[in-house]
C-alpha positions in Angstrom: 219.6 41.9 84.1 216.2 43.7 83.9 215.4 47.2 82.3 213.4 49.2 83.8 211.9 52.4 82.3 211.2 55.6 84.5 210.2 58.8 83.7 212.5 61.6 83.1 212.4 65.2 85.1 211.7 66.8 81.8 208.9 64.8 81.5 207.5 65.7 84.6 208.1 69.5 84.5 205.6 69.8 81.7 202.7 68.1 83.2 203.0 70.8 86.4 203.1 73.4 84.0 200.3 72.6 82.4 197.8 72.0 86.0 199.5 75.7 87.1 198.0 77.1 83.6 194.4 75.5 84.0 194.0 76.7 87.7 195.3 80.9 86.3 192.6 80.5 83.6 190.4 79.4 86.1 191.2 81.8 88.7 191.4 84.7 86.3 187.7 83.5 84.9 186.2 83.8 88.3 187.7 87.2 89.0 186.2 88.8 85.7 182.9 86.8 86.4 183.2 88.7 90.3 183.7 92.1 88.6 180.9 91.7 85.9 178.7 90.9 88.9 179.8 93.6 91.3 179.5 95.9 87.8 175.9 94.7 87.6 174.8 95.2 91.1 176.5 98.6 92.0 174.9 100.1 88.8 171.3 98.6 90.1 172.0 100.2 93.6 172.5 103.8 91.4 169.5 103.2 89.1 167.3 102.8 91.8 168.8 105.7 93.9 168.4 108.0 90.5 164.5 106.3 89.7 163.4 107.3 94.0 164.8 110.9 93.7 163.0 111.4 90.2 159.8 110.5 91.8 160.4 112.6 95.1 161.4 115.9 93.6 160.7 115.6 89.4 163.5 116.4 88.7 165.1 114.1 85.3 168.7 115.0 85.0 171.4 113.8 87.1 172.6 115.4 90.1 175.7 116.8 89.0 174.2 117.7 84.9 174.7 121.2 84.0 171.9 123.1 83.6 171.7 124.9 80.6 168.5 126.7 81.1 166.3 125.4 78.5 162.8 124.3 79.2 162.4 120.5 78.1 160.1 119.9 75.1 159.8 124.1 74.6 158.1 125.0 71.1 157.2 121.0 70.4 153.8 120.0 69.4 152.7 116.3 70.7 152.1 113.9 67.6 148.5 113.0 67.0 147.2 109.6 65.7 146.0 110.0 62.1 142.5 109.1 63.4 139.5 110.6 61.7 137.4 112.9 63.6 134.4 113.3 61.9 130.8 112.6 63.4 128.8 110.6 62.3 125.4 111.6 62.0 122.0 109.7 63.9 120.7 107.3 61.3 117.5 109.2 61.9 119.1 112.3 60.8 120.9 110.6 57.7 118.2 108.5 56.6 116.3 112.2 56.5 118.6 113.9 54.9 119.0 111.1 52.3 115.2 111.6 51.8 115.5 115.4 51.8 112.7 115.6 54.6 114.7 117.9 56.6 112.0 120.4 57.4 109.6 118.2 58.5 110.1 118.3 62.3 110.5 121.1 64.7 113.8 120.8 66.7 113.3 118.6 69.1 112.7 119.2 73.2 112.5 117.1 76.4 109.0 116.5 77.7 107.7 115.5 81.2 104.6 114.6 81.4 102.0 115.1 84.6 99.2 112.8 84.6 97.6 114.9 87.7 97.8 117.8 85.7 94.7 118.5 84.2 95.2 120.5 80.5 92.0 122.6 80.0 92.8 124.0 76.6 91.2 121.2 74.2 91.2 121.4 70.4 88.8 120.8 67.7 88.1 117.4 67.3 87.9 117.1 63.6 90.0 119.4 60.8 87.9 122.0 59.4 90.2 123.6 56.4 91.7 122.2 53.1 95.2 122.1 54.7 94.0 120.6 57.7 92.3 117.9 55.7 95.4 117.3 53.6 98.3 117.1 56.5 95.3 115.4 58.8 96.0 112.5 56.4 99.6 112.2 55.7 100.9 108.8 55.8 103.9 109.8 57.9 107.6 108.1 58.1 109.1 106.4 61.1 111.3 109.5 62.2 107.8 111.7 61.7 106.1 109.3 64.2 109.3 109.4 66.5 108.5 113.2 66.7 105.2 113.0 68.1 106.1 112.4 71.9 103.0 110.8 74.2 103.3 109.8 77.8 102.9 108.8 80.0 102.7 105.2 79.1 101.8 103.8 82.3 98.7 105.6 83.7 98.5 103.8 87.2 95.7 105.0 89.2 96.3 102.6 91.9 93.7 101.4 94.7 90.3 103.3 93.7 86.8 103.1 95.4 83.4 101.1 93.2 81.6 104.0 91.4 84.3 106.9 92.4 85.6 108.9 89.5 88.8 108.9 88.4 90.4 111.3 86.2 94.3 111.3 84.7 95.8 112.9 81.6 97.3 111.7 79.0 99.6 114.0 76.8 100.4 113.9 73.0 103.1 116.4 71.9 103.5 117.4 68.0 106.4 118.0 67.2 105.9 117.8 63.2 105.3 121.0 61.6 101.9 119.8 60.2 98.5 119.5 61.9 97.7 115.4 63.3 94.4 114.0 64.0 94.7 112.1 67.0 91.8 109.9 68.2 91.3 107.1 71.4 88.8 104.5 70.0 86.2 103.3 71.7 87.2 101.7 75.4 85.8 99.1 77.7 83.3 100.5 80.1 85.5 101.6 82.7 87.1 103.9 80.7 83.9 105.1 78.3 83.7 108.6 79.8 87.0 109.4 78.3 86.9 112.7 76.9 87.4 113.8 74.3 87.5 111.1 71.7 90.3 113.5 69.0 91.7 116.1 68.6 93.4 118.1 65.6 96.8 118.7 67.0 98.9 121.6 65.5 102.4 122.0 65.2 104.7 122.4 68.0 101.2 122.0 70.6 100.0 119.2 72.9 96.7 117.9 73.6 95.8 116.5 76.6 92.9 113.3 76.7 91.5 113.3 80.2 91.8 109.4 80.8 88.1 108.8 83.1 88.5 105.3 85.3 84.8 104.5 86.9 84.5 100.8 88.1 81.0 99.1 89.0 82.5 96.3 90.8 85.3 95.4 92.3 88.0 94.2 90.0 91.9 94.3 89.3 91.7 96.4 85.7 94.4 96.1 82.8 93.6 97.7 79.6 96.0 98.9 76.6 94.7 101.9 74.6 95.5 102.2 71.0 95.2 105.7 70.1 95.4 106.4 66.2 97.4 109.0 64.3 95.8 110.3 61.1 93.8 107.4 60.9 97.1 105.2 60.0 99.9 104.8 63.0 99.0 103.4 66.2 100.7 104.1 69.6 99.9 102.3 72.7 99.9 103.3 76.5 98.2 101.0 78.8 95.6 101.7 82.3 95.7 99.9 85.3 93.7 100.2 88.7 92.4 98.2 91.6 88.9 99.0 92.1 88.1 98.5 95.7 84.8 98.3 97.9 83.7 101.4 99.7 85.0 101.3 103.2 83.3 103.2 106.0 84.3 102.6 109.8 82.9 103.9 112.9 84.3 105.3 115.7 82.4 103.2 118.1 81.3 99.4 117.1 79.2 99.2 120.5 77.1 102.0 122.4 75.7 101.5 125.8 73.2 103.8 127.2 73.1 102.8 130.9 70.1 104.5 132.7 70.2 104.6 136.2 68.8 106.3 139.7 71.1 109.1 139.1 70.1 109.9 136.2 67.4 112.7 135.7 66.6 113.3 132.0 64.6 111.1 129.7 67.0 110.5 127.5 70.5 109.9 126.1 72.9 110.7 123.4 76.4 109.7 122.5 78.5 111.2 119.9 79.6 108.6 116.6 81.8 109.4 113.8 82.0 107.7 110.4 85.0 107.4 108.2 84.9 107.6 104.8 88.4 105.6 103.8 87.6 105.2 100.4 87.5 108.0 97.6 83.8 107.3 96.5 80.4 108.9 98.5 79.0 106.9 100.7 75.0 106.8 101.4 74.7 105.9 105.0 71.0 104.7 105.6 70.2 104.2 109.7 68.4 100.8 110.6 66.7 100.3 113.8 65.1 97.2 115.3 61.1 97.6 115.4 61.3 100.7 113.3 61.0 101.5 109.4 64.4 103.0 108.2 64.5 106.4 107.5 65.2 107.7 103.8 69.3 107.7 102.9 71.1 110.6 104.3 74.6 112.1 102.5 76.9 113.7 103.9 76.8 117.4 102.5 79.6 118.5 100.2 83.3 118.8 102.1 82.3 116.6 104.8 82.6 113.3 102.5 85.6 112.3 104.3 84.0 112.1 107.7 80.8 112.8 109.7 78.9 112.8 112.4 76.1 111.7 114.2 74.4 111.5 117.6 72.7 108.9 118.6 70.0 109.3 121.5 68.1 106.8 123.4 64.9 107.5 125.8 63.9 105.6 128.4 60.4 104.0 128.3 59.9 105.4 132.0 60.7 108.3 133.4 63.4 107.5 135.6 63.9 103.8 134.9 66.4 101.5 134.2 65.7 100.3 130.8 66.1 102.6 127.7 
């Protein structure tokens, strides 16, 4: 006979025992897992409820918190950095008061310059006392020369007739508390009626140059002017114009004079104008064919701008055709 081994019921009771605790540790796992989440997502839902009412009405503490009557943050003082708050002074100003030449500029002022304006007051053009001699010829620092303002630096006087002239100022400003010498050397010949040539500035007063632009021909004119400050510092501005031809027109560029049988008197005469467009006089000499011109008439003064003439044609027979 055969034996044949099988398992007992003990046996068998154990291995069920053990699958039933697996699957309540499982089961249990996902139910604390489920909570945790459900936790997580109802306390979201309130945070976000408690974050939109904040923003609606301001208000920090909870709906149901007991309020105490006390002002939040009462009597507190916010922290500040510990960052330094001192200024810094301009190098300009340090580098003077390094140099202890405090007192050697007035305070300082905004100045606008008009080059239309014409300044009538002009000053002696060389120094005439000891102390004007002395401070005339100061070699003068960077700041000093930063105090005496000039402008403007761009004299533009723009589309200009041949032989017109044209006038613009240019301003220097001292704002030193010593007398300067300023001088505009000697120019091309557009510009050689400048006037004056220097002037002794004194403190805290400006000068004006009356910049004169006269053009013999036509041209497109760039110049910069160095003017010169007690004979040692140079500033710059520069001069630009367009010199232009004189333009004249005429109201009329053809006349007729038509004499026929209806007409009774020996002669004719039509009104012209002539326009002066530019901003120079204009000499308007007649010319006739068969006959010497007559001498150069001008326009008399205020009537530069436009004029006007009659011109009158007889007829070589009373009564005819032909004139």
């Amino acid at each position: 006979p055969t034996a044949v081994a099988t398992p007992s019921a003990g046996a068998a009771g154990d291995d069920r025992d053990s699958v039933a605790a697996a699957n309540l540790a499982s089961f249990l796992e996902r139910k604390q897992h489920n909570r945790l989440y459900s936790e997580f997502l109802s306390n979201a839902r309130k945070t976000r409820a408690l974050m939109q009412k904040i923003q609606e009405t301001g208000d920090a503490f909870l709906p149901k918190a007991v309020d105490l009557g006390m002002v939040p943050a009462e009597g507190l003082t916010a922290p500040e950095p510990l960052v330094s708050r001192k200024e810094e002074p301009l190098w300009l100003e340090a580098n003077a008061a390094d140099t202890g030449d405090k007192s050697s500029a007035l305070p300082r002022k905004r100045h606008k310059f008009d080059e239309t304006k014409i300044i009538r007051k002009k000053f002696k053009p060389q120094p005439t006392t000891l102390n004007e001699e002395r401070e005339c010829h100061l070699v003068l620092s960077p700041r000093e020369v930063s105090d005496i303002a000039m402008g403007p630096k761009l004299l533009d006087f723009g589309k200009v007739s041949v032989g017109s002239r044209n006038v613009k100022t240019f301003s220097v400003c001292n704002d030193l508390k010593t007398f300067i010498l300023v001088k505009i050397p000697e120019c091309r010949e557009e510009l050689a009626e400048t006037f004056p040539k220097s002037q002794v500035v004194p403190p805290g007063q400006t000068a004006g140059f009356d910049v004169v632009f006269r053009s013999r021909h036509v041209q497109t004119f760039q110049q910069a002017v160095y003017i010169t400050v007690n004979e040692n510092h140079k500033l710059k501005f520069v001069v630009f114009a367009d010199a232009m031809p004189i333009d004249v027109s005429l109201s009329q560029q053809e006349m007729a004079f038509n004499f026929n049988e209806y007409v009774v008197e020996p002669s004719l005469t039509q009104p012209l104008v002539l326009t002066n467009n530019g901003n120079a006089e204009a000499v308007v000499r007649w010319e006739f064919e068969d006959q010497p011109p007559p001498p150069p008439e001008q326009p008399p003064e205020g009537q530069r701008r436009r004029a006007s003439a009659a011109l009158t044609a007889r007829s070589s027979h009373m009564g005819g055709k032909q004139g």
